[in-house]
VOTI-705678 format. One record per residue (C-alpha): x, y, z negated; residue in three letters. Coordinates in steps of 0.1 Angstrom, whole numbers, padded with zeros to 4 digits, always signed. Example, Ala and Ser with C-alpha at 12.3 -4.5 7.8 and 13.67 -1.06 7.14 Angstrom:
<sites>
+0123-0045-0078Ala
+0137-0011-0071Ser
</sites>
This chain:
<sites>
+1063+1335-0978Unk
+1059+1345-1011Unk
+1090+1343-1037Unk
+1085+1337-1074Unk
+1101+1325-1101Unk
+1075+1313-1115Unk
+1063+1273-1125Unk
+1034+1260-1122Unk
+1022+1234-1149Unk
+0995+1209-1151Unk
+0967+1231-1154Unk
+0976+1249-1126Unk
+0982+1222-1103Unk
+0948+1207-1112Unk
+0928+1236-1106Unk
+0948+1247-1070Unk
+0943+1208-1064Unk
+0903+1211-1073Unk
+0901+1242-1054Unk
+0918+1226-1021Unk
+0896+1198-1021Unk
+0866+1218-1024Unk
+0878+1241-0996Unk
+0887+1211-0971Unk
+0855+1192-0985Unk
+0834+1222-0975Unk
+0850+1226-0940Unk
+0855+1192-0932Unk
+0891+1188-0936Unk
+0914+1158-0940Unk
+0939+1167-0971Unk
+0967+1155-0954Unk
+0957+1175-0922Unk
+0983+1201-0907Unk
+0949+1232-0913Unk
+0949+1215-0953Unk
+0990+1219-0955Unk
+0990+1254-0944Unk
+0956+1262-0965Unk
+0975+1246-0996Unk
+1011+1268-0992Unk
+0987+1296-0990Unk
+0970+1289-1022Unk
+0999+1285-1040Unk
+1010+1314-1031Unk
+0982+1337-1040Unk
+0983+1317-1071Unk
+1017+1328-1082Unk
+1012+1360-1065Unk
+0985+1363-1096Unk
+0947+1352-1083Unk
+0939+1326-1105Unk
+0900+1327-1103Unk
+0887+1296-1082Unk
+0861+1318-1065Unk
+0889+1347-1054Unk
+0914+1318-1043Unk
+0883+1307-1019Unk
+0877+1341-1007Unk
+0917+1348-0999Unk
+0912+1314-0985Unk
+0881+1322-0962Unk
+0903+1337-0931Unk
+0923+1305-0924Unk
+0895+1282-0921Unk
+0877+1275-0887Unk
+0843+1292-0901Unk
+0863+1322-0919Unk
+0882+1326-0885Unk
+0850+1329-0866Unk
+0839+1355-0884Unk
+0869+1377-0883Unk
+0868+1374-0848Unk
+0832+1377-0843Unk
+0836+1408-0869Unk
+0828+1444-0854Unk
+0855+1467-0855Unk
+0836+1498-0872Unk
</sites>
């Protein structure tokens, strides 16, 4: 887990909020799901850990989601 001393304020906490709900929305996630909880400690920490872009939150995002899973897994090891 990521460590900071950091706060978050409103601003922040609506934008990781928008950016969960589209992430679940587009996977078909329940918010209050156990795959949403760990999707959300995730975001917060590549927040504070200084990605702040909604699009590069997604794309950190990508691997813990069924779909982004699937195509680590399916990836070919080059």
């Amino acid at each position: 887990m990521f460590s900071s001393y950091d706060t978050l304020d409103n601003d922040d906490l609506t934008l990781l909020r928008r950016v969960l709900e589209e992430v679940c929305a587009d996977k078909g996630l329940q918010l209050n799901g156990d795959e949403a909880k760990t999707i959300a400690r995730e975001l917060v920490n590549w927040y504070l850990f200084g990605v702040k872009h909604p699009d590069q939150l997604k794309e950190m995002l990508r691997p813990l989601t069924p779909a982004g899973r699937a195509e680590v897994e399916g990836a070919d090891p080059a």
